[in-house]
mmCIF file as Biopython writes it, N, C-alpha, C and O atoms, coordinates in Angstrom:
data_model
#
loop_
_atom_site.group_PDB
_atom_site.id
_atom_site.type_symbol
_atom_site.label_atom_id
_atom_site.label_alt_id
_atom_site.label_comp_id
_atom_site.label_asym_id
_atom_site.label_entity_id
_atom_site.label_seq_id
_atom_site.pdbx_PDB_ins_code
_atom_site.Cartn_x
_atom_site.Cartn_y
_atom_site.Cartn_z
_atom_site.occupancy
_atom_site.B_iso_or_equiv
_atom_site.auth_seq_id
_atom_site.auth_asym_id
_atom_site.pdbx_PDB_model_num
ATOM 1   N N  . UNK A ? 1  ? 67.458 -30.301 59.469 1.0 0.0 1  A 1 
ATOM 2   C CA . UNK A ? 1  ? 67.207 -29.207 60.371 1.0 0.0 1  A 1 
ATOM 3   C C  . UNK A ? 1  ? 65.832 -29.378 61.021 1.0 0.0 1  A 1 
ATOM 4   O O  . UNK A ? 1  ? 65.051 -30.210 60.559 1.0 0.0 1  A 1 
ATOM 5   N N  . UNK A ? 2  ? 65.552 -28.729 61.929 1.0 0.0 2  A 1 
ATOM 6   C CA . UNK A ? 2  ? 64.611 -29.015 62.942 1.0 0.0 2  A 1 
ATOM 7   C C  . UNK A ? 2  ? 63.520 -28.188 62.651 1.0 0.0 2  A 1 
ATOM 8   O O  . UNK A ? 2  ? 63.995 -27.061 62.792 1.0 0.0 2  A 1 
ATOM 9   N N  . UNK A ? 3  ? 62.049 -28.030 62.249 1.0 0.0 3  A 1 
ATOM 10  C CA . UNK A ? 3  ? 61.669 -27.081 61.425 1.0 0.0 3  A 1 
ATOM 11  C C  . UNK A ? 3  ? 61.051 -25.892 62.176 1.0 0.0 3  A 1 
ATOM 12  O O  . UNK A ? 3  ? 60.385 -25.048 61.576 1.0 0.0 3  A 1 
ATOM 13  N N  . UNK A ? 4  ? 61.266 -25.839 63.427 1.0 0.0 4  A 1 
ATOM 14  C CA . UNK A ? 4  ? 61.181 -24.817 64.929 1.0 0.0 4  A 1 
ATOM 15  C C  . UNK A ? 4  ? 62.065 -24.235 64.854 1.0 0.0 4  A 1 
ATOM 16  O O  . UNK A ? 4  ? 61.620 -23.092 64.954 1.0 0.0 4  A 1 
ATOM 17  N N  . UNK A ? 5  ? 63.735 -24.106 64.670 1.0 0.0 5  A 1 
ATOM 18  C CA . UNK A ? 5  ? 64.476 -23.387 64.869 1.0 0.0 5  A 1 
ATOM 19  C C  . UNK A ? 5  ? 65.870 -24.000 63.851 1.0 0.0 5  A 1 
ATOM 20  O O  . UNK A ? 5  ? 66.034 -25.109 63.343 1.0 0.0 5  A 1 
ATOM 21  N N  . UNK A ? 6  ? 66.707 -22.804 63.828 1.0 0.0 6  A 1 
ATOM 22  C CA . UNK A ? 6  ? 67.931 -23.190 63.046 1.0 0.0 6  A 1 
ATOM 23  C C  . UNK A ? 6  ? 69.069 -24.604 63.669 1.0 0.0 6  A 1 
ATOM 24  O O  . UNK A ? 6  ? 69.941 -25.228 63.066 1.0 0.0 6  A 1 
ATOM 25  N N  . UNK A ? 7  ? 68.680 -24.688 64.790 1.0 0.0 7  A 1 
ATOM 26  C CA . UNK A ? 7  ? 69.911 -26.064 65.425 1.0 0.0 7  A 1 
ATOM 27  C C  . UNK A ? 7  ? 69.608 -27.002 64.381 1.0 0.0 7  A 1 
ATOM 28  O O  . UNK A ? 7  ? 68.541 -27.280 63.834 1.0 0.0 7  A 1 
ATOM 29  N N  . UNK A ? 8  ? 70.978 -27.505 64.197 1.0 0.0 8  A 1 
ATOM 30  C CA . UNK A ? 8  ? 70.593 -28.824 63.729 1.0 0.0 8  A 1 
ATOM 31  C C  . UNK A ? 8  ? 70.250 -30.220 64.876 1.0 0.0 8  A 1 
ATOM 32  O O  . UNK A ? 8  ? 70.397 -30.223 66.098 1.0 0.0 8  A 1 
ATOM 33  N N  . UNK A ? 9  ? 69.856 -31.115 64.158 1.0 0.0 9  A 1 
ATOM 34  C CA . UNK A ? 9  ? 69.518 -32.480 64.931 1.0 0.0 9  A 1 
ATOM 35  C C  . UNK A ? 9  ? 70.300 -33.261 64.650 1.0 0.0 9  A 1 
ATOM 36  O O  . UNK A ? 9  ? 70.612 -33.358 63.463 1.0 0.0 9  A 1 
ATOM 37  N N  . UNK A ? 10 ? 71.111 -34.389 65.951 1.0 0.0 10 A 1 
ATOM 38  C CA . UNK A ? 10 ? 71.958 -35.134 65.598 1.0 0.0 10 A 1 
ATOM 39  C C  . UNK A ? 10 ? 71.456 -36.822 66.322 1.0 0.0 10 A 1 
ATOM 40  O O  . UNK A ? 10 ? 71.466 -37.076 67.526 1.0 0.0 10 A 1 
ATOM 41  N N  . UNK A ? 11 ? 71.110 -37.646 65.372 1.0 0.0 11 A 1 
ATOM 42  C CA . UNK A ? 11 ? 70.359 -38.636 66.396 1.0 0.0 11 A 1 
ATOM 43  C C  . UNK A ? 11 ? 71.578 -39.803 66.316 1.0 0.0 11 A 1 
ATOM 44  O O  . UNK A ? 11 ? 72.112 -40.349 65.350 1.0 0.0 11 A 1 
ATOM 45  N N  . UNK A ? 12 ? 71.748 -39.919 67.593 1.0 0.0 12 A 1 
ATOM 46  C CA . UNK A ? 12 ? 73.155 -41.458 67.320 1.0 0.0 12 A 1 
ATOM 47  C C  . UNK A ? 12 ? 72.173 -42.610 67.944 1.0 0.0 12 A 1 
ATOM 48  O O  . UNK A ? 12 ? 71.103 -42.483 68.539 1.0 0.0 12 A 1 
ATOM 49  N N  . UNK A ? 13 ? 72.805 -43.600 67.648 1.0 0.0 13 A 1 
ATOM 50  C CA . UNK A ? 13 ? 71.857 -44.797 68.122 1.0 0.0 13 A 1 
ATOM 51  C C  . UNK A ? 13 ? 73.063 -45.799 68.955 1.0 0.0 13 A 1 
ATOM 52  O O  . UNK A ? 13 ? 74.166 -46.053 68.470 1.0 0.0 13 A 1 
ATOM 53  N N  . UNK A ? 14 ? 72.666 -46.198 70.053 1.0 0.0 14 A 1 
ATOM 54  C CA . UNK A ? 14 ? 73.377 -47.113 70.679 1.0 0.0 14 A 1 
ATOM 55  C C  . UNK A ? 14 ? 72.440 -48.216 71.393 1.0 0.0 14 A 1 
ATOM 56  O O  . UNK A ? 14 ? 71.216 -48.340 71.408 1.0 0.0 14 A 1 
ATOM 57  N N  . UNK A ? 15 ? 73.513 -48.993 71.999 1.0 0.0 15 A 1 
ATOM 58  C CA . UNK A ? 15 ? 72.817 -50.648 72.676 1.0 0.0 15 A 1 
ATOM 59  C C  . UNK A ? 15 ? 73.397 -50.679 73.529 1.0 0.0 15 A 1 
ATOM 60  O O  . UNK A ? 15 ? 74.390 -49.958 73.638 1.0 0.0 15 A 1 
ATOM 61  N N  . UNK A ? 16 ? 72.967 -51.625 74.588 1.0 0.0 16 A 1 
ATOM 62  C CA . UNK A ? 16 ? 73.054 -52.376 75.347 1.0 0.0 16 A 1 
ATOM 63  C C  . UNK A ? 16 ? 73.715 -53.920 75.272 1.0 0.0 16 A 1 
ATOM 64  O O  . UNK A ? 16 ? 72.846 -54.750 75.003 1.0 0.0 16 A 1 
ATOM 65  N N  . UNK A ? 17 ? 74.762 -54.367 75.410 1.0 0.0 17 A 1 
ATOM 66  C CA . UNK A ? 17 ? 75.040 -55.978 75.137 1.0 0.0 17 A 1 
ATOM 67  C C  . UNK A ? 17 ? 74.369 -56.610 76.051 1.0 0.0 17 A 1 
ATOM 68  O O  . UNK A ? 17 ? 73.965 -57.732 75.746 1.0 0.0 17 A 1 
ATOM 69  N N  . UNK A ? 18 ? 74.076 -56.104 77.350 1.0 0.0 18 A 1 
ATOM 70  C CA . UNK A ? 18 ? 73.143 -57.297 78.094 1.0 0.0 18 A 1 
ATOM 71  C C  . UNK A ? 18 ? 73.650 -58.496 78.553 1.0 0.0 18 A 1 
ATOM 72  O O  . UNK A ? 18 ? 72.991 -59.536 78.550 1.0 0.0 18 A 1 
ATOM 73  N N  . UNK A ? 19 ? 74.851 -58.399 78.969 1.0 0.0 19 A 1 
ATOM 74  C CA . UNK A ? 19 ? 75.823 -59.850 79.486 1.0 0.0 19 A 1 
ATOM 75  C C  . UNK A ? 19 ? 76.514 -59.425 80.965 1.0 0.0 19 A 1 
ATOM 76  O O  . UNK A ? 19 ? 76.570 -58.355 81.571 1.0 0.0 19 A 1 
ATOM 77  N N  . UNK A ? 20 ? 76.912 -60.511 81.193 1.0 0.0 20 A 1 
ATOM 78  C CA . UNK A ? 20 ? 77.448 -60.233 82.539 1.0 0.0 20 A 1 
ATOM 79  C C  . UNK A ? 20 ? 78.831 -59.713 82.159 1.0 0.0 20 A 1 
ATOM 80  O O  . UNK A ? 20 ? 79.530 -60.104 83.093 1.0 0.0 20 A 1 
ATOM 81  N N  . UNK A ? 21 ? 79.406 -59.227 81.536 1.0 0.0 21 A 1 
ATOM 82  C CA . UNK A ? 21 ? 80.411 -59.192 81.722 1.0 0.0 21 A 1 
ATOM 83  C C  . UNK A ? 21 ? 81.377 -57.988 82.371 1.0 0.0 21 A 1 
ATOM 84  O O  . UNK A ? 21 ? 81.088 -56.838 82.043 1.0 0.0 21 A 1 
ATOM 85  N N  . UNK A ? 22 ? 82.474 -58.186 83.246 1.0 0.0 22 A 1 
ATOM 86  C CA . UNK A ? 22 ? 82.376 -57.629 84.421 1.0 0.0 22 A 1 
ATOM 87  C C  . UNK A ? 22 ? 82.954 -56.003 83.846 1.0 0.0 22 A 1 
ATOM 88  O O  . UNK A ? 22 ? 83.084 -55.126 84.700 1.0 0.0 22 A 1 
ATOM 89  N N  . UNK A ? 23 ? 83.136 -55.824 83.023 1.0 0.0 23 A 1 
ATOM 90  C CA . UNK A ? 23 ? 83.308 -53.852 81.901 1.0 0.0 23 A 1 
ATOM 91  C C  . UNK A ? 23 ? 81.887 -53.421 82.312 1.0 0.0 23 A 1 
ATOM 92  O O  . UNK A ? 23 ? 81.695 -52.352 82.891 1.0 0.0 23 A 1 
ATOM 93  N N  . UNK A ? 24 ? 80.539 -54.585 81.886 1.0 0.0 24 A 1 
ATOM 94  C CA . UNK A ? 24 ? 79.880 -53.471 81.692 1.0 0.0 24 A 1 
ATOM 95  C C  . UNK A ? 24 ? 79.376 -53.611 83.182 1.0 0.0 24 A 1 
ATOM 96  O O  . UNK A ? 24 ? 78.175 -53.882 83.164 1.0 0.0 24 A 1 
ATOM 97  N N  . UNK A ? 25 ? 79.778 -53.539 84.216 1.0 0.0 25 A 1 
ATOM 98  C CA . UNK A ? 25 ? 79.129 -53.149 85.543 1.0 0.0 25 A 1 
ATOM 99  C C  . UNK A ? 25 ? 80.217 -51.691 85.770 1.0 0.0 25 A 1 
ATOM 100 O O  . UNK A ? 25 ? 79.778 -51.032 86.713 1.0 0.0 25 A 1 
ATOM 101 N N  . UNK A ? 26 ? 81.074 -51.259 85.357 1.0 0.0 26 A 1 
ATOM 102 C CA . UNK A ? 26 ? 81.613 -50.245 85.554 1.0 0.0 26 A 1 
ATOM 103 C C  . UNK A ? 26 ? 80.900 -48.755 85.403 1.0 0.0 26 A 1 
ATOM 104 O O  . UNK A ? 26 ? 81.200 -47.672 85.906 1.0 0.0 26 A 1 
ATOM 105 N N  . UNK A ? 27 ? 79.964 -49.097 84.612 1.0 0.0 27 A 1 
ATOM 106 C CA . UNK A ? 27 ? 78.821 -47.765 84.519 1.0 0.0 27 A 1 
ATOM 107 C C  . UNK A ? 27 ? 79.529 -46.801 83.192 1.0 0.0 27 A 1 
ATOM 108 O O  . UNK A ? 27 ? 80.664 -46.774 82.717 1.0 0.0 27 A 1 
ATOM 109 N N  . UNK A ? 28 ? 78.528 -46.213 82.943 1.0 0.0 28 A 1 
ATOM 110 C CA . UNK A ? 28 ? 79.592 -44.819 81.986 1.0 0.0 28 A 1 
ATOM 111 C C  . UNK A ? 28 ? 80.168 -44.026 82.094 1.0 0.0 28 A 1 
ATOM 112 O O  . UNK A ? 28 ? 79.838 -43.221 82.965 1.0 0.0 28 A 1 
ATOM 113 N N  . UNK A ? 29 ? 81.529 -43.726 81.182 1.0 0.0 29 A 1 
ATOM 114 C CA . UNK A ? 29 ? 82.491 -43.133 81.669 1.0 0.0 29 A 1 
ATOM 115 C C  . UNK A ? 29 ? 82.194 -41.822 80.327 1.0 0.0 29 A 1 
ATOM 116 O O  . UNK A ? 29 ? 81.453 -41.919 79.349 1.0 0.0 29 A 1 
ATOM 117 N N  . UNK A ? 30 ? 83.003 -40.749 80.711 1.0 0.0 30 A 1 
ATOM 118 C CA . UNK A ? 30 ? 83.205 -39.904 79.782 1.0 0.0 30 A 1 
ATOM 119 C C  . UNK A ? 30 ? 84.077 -40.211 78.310 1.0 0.0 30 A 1 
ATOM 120 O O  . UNK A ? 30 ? 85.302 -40.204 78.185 1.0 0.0 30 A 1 
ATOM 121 N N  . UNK A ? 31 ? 83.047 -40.480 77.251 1.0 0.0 31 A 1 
ATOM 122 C CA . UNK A ? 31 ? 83.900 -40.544 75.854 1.0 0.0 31 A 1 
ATOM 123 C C  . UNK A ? 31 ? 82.274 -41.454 75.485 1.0 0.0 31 A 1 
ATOM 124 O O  . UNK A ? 31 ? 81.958 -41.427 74.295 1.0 0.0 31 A 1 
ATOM 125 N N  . UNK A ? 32 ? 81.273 -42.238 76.477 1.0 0.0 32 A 1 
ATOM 126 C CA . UNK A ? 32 ? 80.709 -43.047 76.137 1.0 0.0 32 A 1 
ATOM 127 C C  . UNK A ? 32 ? 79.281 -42.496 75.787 1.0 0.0 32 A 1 
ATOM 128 O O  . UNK A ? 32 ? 78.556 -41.900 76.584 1.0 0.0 32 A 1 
ATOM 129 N N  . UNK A ? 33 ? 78.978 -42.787 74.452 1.0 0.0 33 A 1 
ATOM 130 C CA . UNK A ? 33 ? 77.629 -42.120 74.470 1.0 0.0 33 A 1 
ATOM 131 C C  . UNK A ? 33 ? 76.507 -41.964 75.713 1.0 0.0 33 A 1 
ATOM 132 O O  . UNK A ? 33 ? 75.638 -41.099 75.602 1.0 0.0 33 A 1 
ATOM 133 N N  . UNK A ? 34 ? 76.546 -42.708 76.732 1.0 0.0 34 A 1 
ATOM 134 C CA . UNK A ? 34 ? 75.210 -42.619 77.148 1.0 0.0 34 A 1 
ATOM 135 C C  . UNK A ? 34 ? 75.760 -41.711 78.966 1.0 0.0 34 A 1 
ATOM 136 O O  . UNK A ? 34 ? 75.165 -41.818 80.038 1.0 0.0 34 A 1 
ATOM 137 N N  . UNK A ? 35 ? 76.931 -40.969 78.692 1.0 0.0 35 A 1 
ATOM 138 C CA . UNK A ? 35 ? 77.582 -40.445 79.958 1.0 0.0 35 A 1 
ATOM 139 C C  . UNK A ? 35 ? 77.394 -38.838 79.553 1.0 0.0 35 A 1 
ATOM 140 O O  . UNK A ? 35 ? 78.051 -38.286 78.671 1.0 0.0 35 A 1 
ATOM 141 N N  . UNK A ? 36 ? 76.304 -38.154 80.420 1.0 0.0 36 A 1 
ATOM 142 C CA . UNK A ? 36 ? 76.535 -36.851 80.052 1.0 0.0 36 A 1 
ATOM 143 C C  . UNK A ? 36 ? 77.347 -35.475 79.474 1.0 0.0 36 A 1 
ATOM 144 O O  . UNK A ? 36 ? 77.096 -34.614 78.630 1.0 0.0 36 A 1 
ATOM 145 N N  . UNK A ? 37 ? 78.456 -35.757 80.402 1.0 0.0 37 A 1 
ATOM 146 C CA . UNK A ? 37 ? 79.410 -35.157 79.724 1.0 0.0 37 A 1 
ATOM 147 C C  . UNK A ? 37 ? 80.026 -35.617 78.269 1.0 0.0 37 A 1 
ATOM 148 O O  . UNK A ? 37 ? 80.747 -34.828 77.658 1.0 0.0 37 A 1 
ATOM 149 N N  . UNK A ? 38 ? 79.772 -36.708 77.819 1.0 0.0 38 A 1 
ATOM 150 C CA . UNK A ? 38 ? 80.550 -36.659 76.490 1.0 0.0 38 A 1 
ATOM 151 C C  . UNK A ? 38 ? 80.509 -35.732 75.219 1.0 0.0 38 A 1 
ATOM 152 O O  . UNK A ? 38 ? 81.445 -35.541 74.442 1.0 0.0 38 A 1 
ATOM 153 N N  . UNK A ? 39 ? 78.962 -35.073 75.140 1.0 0.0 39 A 1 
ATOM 154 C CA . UNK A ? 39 ? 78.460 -33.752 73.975 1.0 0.0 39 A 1 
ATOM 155 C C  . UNK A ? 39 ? 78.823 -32.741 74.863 1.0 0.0 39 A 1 
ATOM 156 O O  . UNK A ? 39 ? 78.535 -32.704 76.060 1.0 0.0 39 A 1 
ATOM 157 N N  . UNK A ? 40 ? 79.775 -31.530 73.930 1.0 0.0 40 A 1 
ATOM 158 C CA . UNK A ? 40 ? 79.080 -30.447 74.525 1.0 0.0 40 A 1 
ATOM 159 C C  . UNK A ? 40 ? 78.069 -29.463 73.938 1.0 0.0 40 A 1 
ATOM 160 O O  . UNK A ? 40 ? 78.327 -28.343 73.498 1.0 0.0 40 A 1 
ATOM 161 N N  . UNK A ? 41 ? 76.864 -30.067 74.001 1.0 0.0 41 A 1 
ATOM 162 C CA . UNK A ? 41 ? 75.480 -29.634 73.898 1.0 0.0 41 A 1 
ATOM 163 C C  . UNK A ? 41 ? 74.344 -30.706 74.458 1.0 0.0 41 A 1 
ATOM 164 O O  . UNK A ? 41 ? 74.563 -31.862 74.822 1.0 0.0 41 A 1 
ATOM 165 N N  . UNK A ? 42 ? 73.298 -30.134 74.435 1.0 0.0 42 A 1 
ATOM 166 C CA . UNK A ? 42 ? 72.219 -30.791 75.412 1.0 0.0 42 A 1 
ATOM 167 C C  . UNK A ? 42 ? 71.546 -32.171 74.694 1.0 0.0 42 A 1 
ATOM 168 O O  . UNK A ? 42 ? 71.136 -31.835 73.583 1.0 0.0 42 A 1 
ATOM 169 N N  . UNK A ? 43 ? 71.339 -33.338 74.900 1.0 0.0 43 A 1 
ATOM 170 C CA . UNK A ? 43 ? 71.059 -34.741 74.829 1.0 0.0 43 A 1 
ATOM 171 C C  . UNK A ? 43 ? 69.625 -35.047 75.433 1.0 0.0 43 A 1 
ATOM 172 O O  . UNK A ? 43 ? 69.293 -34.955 76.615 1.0 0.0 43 A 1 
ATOM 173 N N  . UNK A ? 44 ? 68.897 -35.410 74.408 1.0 0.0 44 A 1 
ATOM 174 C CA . UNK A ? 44 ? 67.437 -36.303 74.640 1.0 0.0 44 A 1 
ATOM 175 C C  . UNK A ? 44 ? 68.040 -37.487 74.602 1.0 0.0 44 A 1 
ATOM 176 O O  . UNK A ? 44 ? 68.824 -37.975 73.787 1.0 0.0 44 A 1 
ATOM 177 N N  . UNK A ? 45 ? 67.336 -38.088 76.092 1.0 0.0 45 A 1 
ATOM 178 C CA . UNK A ? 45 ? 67.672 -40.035 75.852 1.0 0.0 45 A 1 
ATOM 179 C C  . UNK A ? 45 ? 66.661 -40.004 75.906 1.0 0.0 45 A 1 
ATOM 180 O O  . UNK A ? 45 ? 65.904 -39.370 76.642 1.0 0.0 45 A 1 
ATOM 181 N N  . UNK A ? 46 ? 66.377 -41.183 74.568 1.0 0.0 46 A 1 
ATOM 182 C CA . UNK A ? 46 ? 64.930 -41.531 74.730 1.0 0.0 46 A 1 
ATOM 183 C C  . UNK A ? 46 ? 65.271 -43.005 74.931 1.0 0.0 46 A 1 
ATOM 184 O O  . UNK A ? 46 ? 64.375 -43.826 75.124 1.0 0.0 46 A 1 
#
């Protein structure tokens, strides 16, 4: 728990593969961590 308020904290960790390969020029889609809509609640990218 967050010691400011009752929310909890949820930290996921993701990557980057960094290749050409032609998926990842498609950008993010909804289901993918780093595409806004996938939480419904508010997201720090750090």
């Amino acid at each position: 728990m967050n010691n400011n308020t009752d929310t909890p904290i949820v930290k996921i960790l993701g990557w980057e593969a960094r290749n050409n390969n032609a998926l990842s020029q498609l950008g993010h889609i909804p289901g993918d961590i780093a595409h806004p809509s996938t939480f419904s609640f508010p997201v720090l990218y750090k």
